[in-house]
N, C-alpha and C positions, 0 to 999 in steps of 0.2 A: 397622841399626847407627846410635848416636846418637856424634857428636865432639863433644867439649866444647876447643875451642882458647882460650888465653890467653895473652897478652903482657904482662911485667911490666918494671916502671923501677923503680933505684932511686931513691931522693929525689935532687931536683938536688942538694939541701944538703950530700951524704954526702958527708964524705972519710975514704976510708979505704981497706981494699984489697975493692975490687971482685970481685975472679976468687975472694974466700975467699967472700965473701957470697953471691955468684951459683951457687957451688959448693954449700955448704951447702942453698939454697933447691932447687936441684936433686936434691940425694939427698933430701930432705924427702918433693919432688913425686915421686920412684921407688919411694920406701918403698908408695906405694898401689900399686904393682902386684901385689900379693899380695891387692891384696881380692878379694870373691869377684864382685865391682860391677865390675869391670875387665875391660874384653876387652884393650886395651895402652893403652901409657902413651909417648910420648918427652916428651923436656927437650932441648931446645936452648939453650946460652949463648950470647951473644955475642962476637964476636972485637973488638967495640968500636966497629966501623964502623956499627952499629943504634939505632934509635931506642927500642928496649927491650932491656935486658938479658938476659931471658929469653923461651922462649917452649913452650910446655905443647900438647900435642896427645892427647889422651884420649878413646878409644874405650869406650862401653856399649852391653851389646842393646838399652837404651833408655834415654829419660830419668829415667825411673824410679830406673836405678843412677847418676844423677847426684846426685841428690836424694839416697836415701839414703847415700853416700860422703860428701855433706856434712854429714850430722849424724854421724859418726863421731867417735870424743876422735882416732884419729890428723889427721883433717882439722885440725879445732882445732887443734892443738899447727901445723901448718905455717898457718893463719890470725895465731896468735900471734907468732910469729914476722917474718910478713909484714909483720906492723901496724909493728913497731918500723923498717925496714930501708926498706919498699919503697912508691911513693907509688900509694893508690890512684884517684887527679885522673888519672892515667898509664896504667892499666891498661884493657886493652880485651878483648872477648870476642865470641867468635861462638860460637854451639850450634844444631846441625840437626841434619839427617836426608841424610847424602847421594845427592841424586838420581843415578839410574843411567840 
């Protein structure tokens, strides 16, 4: 099994309402639980006390359905999104393989 985890910030710069944004960016990232690339998916938001806003934990039989999930138009359409809202200077990632 491959996890692809991600942690996202919004831009320091944003004012506005947060919990809509963060909400939004969340049913975005759930929407791919119906690929066929997908073995599961969480979205965590934050209650505010974190250093990122969100944070993505996604399960493939390999790396393989990472890669292809990324060239999908749904991935795009939540890349688009992301670009406007949320800084990518901020954004971190881990992807393995977890040992047993």
């Amino acid at each position: 099994m491959y996890t692809h985890a991600a942690m996202f910030a919004l831009r320091p710069t944003f004012e506005g309402d947060r919990q809509k944004l963060t909400s939004e960016l969340k049913s975005l990232l759930e929407s791919q639980r119906d690929s066929p690339m997908v073995l599961s998916i969480q979205v965590f938001v934050s209650d505010g006390e974190s250093t990122h806003d969100v944070l993505l934990l996604a399960q493939f039989t390999n790396h393989d359905g990472l890669i292809k999930l990324r060239e999908t138009p749904e991935h795009r359409k939540i890349i688009e999104f992301y670009e406007i809202y949320f800084d990518d200077k901020l954004r971190a990632t881990v992807d393995g393989i977890a040992e047993n």
